[in-house]
C-alpha positions as CSV (number, residue, x, y, z in Angstrom):
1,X,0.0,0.0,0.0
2,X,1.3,3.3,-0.9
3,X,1.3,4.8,2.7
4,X,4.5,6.7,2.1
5,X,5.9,9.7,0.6
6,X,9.0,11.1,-0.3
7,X,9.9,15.0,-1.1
8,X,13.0,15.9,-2.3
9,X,13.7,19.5,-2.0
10,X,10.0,20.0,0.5
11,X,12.2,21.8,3.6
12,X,14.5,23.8,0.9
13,X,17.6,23.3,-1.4
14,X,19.1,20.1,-0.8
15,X,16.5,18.7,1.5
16,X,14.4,15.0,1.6
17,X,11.4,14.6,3.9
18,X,10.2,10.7,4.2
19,X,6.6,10.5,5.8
20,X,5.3,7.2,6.8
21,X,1.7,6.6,7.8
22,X,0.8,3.3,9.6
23,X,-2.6,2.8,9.9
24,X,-4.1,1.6,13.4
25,X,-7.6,1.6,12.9
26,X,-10.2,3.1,10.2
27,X,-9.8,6.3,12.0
28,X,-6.3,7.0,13.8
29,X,-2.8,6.0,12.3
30,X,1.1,6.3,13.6
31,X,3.1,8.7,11.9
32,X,6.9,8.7,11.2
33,X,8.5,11.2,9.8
34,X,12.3,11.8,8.7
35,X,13.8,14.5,6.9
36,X,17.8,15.1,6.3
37,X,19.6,18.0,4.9
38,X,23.0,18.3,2.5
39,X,25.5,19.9,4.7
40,X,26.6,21.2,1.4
41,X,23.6,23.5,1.3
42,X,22.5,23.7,4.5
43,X,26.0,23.6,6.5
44,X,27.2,21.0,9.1
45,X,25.5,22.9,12.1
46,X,22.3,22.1,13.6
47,X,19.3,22.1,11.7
48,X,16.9,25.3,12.7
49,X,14.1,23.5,14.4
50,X,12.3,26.6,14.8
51,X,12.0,27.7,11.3
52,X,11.7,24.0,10.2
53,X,8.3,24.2,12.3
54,X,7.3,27.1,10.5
55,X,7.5,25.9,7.4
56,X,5.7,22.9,8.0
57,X,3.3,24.6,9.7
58,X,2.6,27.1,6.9
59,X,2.4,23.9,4.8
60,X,0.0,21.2,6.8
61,X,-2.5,23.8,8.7
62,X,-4.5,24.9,6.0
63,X,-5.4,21.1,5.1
64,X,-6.7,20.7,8.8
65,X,-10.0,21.7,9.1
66,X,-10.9,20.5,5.9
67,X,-9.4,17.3,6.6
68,X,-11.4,17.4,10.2
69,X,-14.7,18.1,8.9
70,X,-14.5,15.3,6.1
71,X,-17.8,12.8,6.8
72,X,-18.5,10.4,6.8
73,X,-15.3,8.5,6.6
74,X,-16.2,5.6,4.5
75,X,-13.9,3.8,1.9
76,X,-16.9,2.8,-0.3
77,X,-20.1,4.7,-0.1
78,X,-23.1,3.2,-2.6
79,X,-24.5,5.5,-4.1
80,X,-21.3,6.1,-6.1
81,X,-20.7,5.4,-9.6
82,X,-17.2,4.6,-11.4
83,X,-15.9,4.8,-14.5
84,X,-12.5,3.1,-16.5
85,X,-10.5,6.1,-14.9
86,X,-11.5,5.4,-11.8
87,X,-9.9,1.9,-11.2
88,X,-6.3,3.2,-9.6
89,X,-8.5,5.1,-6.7
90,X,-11.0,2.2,-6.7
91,X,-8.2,-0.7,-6.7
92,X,-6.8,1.6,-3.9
93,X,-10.3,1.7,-1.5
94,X,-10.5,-2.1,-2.2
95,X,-7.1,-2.9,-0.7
96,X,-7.4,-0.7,2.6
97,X,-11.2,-2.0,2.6
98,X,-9.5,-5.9,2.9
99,X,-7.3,-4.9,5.1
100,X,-9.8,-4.0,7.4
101,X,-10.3,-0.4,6.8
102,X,-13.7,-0.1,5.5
103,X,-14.6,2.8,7.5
């Protein structure tokens, strides 16, 4: 299941962030998160936690609320309808619904 991401370049020049989400139940998950910097860019002193925040902040708190007030959280609901283009997001439901995910 694709429950990770990478991001080159997300907390600046020279920069990878590797989020990992593990699901726990159909409504909480663990989240592990990594992120390292080139020393060639960004020095060999300590990373500025601070401002790191800040931009990570700036980037995750608009998505909040809307994320929040998402309902209800179901993986299939039946009145919907799909089409060919669909499959990748239904093929995608279908795995976290065996899994035990079905919301």
């Amino acid at each position: 299941m694709p429950f990770a991401v990478w991001l080159g370049g997300a907390n600046g020049p020279g920069s990878v962030m590797f989020s990992v989400s593990a699901p726990t139940s159909a409504t909480t998950l663990r989240l592990y998160w990594m992120s390292a910097f080139d020393p060639a860019v960004h020095g060999d002193g300590p990373v500025d936690g601070v401002g790191l925040q800040a931009v990570e902040d700036q980037i995750w708190a608009p998505d909040q609320k809307i994320v929040e007030s998402q309902r209800p959280a179901r993986v299939f609901a039946a009145t919907e309808v799909h089409r060919a283009f669909d499959a990748l997001g239904v093929a995608y439901r279908r795995a976290l619904r065996d899994l035990g995910f079905a919301g």
